[in-house]
C-alpha positions in Angstrom: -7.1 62.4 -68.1 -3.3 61.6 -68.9 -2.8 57.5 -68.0 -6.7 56.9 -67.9 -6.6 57.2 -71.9 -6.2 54.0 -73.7 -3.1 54.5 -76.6 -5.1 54.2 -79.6 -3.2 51.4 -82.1 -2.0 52.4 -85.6 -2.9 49.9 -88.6 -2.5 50.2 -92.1 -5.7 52.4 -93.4 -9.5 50.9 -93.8 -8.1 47.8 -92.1 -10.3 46.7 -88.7 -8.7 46.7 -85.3 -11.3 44.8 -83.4 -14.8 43.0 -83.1 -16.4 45.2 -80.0 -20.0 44.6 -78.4 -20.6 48.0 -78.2 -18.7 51.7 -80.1 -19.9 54.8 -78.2 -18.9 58.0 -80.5 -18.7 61.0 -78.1 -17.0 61.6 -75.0 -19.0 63.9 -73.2 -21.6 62.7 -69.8 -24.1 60.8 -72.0 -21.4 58.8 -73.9 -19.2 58.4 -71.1 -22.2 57.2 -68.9 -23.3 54.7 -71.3 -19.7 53.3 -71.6 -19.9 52.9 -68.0 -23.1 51.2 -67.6 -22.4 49.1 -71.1 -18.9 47.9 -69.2 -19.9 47.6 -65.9 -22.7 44.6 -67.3 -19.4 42.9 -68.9 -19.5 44.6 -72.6 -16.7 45.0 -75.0 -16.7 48.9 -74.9 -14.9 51.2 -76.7 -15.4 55.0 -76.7 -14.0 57.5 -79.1 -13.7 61.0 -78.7 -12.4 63.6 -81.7 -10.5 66.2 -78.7 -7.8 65.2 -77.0 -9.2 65.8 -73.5 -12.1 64.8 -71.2 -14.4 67.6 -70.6 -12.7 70.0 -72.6 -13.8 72.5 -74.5 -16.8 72.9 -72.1 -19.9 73.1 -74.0 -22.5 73.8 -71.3 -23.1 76.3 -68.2 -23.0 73.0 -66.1 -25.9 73.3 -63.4 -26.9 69.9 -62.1 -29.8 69.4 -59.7 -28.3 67.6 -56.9 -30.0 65.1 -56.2 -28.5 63.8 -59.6 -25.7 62.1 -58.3 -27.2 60.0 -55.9 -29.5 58.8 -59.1 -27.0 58.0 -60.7 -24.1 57.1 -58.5 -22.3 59.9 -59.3 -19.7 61.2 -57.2 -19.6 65.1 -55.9 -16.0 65.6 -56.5 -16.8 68.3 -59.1 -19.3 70.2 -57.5 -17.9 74.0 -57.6 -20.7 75.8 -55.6 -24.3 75.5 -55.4 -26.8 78.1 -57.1 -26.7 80.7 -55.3 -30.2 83.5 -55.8 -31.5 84.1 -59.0 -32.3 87.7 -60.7 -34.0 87.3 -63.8 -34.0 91.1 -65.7 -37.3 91.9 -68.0 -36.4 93.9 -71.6 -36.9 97.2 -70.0 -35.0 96.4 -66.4 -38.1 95.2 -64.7 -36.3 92.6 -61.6 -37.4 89.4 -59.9 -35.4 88.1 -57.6 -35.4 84.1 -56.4 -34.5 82.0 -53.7 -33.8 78.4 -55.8 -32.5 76.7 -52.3 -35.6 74.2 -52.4 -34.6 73.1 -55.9 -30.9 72.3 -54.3 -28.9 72.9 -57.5 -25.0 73.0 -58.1 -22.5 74.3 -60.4 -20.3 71.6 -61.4 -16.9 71.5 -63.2 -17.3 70.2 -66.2 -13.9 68.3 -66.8 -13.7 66.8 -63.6 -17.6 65.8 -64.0 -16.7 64.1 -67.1 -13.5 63.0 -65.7 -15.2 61.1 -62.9 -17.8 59.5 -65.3 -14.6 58.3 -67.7 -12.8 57.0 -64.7 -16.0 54.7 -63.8 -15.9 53.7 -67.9 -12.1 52.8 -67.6 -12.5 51.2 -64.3 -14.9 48.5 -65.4 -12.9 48.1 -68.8 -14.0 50.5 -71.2 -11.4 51.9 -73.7 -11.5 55.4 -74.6 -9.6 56.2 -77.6 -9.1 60.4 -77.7 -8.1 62.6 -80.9 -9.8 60.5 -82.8 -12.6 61.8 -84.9 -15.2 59.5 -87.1 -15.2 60.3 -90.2 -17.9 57.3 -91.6 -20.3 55.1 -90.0 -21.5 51.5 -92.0 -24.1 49.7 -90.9 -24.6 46.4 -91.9 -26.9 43.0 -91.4 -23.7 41.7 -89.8 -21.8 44.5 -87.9 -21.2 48.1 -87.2 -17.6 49.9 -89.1 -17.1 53.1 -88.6 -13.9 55.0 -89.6 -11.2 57.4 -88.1 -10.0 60.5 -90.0 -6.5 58.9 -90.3 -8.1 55.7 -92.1 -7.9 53.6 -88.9 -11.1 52.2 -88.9 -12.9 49.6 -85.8 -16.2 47.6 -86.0 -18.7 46.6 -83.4 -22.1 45.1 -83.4 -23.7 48.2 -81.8 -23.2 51.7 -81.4 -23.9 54.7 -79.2 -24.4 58.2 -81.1 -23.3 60.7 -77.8 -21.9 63.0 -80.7 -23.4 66.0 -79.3 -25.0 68.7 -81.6 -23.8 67.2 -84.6 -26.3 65.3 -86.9 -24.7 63.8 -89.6 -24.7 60.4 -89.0 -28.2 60.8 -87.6 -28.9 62.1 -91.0 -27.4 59.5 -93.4 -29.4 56.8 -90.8 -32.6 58.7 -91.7 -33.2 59.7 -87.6 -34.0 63.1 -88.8 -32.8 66.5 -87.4 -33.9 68.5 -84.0 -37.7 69.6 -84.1 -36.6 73.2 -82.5 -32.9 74.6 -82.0 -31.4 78.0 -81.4 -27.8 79.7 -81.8 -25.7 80.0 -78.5 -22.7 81.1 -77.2 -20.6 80.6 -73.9 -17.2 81.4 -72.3 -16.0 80.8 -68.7 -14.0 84.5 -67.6 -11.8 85.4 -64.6 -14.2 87.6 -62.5 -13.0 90.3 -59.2 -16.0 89.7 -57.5 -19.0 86.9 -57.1 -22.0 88.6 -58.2 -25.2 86.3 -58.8 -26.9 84.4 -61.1 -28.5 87.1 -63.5 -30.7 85.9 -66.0 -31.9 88.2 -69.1 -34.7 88.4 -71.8 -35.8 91.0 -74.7 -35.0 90.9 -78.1 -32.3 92.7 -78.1 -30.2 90.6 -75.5 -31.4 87.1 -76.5 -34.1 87.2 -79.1 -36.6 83.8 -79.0 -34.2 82.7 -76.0 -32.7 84.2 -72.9 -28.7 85.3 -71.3 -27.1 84.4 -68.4 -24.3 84.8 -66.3 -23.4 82.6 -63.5 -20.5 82.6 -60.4 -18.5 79.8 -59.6 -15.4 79.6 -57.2 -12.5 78.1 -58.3 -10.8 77.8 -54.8 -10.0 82.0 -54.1 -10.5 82.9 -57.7 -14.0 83.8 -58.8 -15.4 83.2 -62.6 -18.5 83.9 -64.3 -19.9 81.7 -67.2 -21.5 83.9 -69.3 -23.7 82.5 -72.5 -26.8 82.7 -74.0 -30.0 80.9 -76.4 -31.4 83.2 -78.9 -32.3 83.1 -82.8 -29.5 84.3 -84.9 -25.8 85.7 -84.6 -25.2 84.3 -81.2 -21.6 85.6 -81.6 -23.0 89.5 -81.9 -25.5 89.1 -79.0 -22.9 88.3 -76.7 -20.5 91.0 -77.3 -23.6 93.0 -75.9 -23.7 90.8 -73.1 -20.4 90.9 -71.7 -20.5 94.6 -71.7 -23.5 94.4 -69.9 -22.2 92.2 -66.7 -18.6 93.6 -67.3 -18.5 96.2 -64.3 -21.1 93.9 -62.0 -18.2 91.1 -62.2 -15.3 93.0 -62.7 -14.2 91.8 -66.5 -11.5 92.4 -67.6 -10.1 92.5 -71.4 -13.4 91.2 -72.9 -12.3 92.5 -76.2 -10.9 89.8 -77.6 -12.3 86.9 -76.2 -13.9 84.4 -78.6 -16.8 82.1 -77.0 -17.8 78.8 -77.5 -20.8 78.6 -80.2 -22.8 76.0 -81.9 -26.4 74.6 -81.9 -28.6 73.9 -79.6 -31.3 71.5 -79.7 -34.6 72.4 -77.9 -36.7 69.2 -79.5 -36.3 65.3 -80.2 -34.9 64.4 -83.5 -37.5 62.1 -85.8 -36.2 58.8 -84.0 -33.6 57.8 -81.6 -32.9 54.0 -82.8 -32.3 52.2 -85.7 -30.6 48.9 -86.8 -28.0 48.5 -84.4 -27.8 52.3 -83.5 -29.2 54.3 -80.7 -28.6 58.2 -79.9 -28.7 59.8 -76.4 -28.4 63.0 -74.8 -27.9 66.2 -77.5 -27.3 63.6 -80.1 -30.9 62.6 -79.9 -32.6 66.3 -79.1 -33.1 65.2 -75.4 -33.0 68.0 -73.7 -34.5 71.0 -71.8 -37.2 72.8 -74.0 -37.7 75.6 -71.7 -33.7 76.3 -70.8 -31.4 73.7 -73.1 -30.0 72.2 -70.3 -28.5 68.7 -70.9 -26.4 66.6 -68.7 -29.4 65.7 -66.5 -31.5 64.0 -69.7 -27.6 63.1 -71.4 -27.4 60.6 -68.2 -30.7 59.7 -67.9 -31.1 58.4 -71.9 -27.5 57.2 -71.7 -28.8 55.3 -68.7 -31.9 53.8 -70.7 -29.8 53.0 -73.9 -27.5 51.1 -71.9 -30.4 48.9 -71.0 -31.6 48.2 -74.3 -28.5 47.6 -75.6 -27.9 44.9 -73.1 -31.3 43.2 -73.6 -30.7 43.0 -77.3 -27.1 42.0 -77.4 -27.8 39.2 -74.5 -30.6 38.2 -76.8 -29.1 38.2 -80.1 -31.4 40.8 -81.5 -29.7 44.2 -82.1 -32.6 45.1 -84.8 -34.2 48.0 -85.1 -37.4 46.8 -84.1 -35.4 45.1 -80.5 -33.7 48.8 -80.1 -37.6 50.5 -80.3 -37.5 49.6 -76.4 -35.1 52.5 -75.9 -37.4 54.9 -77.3 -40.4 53.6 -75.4 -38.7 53.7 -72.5 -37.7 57.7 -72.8 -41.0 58.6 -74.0 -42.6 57.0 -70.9 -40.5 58.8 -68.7 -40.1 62.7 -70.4 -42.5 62.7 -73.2 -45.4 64.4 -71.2 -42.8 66.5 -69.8 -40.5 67.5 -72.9 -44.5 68.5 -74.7 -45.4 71.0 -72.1 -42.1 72.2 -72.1 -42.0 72.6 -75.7 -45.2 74.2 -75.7 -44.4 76.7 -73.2 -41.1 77.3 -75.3 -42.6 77.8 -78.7 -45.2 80.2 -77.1 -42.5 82.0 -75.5 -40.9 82.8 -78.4 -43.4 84.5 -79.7 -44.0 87.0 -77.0 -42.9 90.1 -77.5 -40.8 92.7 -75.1 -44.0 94.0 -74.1 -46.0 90.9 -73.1 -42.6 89.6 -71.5 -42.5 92.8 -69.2 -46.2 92.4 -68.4 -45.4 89.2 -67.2 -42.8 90.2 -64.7 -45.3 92.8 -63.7 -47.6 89.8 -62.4 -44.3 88.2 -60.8 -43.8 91.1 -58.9 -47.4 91.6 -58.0 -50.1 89.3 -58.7 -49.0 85.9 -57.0 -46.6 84.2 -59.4 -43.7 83.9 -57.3 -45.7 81.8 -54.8 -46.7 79.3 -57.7 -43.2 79.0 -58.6 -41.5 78.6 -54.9 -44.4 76.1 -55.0 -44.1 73.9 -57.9 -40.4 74.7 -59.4 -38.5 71.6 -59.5 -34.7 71.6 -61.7 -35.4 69.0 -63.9 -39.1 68.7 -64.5 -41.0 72.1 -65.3 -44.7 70.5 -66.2 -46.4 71.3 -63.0 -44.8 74.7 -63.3 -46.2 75.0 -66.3 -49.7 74.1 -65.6 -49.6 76.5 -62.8 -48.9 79.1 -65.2 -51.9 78.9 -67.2 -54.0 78.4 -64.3 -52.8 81.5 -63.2 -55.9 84.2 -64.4 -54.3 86.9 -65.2 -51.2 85.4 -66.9 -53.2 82.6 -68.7 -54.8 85.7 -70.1 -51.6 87.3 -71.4 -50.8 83.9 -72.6 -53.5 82.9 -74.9 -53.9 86.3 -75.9 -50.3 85.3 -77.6 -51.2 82.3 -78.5 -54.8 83.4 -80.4 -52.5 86.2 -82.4 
């Protein structure tokens, strides 16, 4: 970001810099949206953000449906490549292959995504203060503090948890932790060739979850992101996976590479709100069931926090009770879709190698494919869903899981 990051001021330790409207903590597309949105409506903003760069380390395989931007107002500046077919690989090999050019999704580049977003933040008078990670949150009946690892320490009368997978704070404010999560892991790797978009299951690739490998063109230079969902040593089961898409994508010392690991939350935390505090995007669970993506749901919340933070702060009332809106306003728009989701997750889990391969043997045969070219959309999976346990045969397979 260079310039676009404000300097941050140095004052004597535990002392307070400045009375903001509004502290976002978190600089990834949900915190940086909010900022925006928070600014934009004439909001003392300011944003904080423990790494030292916008967008970096990348956290996410970064696949955006795309009519996204154009809900949001996003620009398409980072927009790598679009999502090119889809094989998704049973446990014993079994192959479907799919066509997702109806769904009209993109891989994006996640630092200049977030980039974009922070330059809209700056641009209507956010600051964004980087290297700078909170160490303490205080809320009182008059005011937000929270405090800097150096000691420098700001206060605000709201704030915006966009911390990611990291539930501390939501903790010690009694929101609660993630319903569901799994492990995963993910590295971006200099790839000879394009491939496509491979998909895995089977408990011994992704156990409880799936893999993945996607191409995206970086001008002449080809990478894959490789990474993976699954229930325990995420770090173990993808060693196995690199070795498995080395030769399709021409990797090349694999050996040593390290990826990106932490948690990822497949279900809503207790409650998103309290006195003065709301939590968007991975900070508040929001995400995918069915596949963990996030940005999508990061913007969307961040969009909806925004406008409950601006009712209650033009109305005096930044209680937990006047915050409640935000959560009623989420649940109207994704609860009936993040249950079926979850549903179809938990049951999914539970299936074994077996029951996974008999269902691609109904893709490949027995009219699945058609429901899903029919119903698939990137962001919403419910009438997907449904489909699939109208379906005879696999509704069969299903509760025949669910019953055991």
């Amino acid at each position: 970001m260079g310039a676009t990051w404000a300097e941050g001021v140095r004052v004597s330790e535990n002392s307070v810099v400045r009375h903001h409207d509004t502290l976002v903590i978190g600089g990834g597309p949900g915190g940086l949206f909010a900022a925006a949105r928070l600014a934009e409506r004439g909001y003392d903003v300011l944003l904080v953000e423990e790494h030292g760069e916008i967008g970096r380390p990348v956290h996410c395989t970064g696949i955006l449906a795309r009519e996204a931007f154009g809900e949001f107002g996003l620009g398409t500046g980072s927009v790598l490549n679009p999502l090119s077919q889809v094989r998704f690989n049973s446990p014993s090999g079994l192959q479907v292959d799919y066509d997702p050019t109806g769904v009209d999704a993109v891989v994006v580049d996640r630092a200049v995504f977030d980039e974009e977003i922070a330059l809209r933040a700056t641009a209507a008078g956010a600051r964004l203060l980087a290297s700078q990670r909170v160490t303490r949150l205080e809320v009182t009946a008059s005011g937000v503090t929270v405090t800097m690892a150096g000691g420098e320490s700001h206060s605000a009368r709201t704030v915006v948890l966009a911390c990611g997978a990291n539930y501390a704070f939501q903790r010690q404010l009694g929101l609660g932790m993630p319903s569901v999560y799994l492990a995963s892991a993910q590295l971006e790797l200099p790839a000879e060739c394009s491939g496509q978009v491979d998909v895995f299951f089977g408990s011994q690739t992704a156990p409880a979850g799936f893999a993945w490998a996607v191409p995206v063109s970086r001008g002449e230079q080809w990478h894959v992101r490789v990474g993976l969902m699954c229930d325990g040593d995420a770090g173990f089961y993808f060693a196995r996976l690199l070795e498995r898409v080395r030769e399709a994508f021409g990797l090349r010392d694999i050996e040593s590479v390290s990826p990106r690991r932490r948690l990822l939350p497949l279900g809503t935390i207790r409650r998103t709100y309290t006195d003065r505090v709301v939590a968007v995007g991975d900070a508040a669970g929001l995400v995918k069931p069915t596949t963990g993506g996030g940005i999508y749901y990061s913007l969307l919340s961040a969009e909806l926090a925004a406008e409950s933070l601006h009712a209650g702060l033009s109305e005096g009332d930044v209680s937990a009770a006047a915050l409640s809106r935000y959560e009623v306003a989420w649940r109207e728009r994704l609860n009936a879709e993040f249950r079926s989701q979850l549903a179809l997750r938990m049951l999914a889990q539970r299936l074994s190698d077996s029951e996974v391969d008999g269902l691609f043997n109904l893709a490949q045969t027995d009219g699945i494919m058609p429901l899903v070219y029919r119903t698939a959309q990137f962001n919403r999976h419910r009438d997907l869903i449904a489909a699939l346990f109208k379906h005879p045969e696999a509704r069969k397979l299903l509760f025949r899981r669910l019953l055991s």
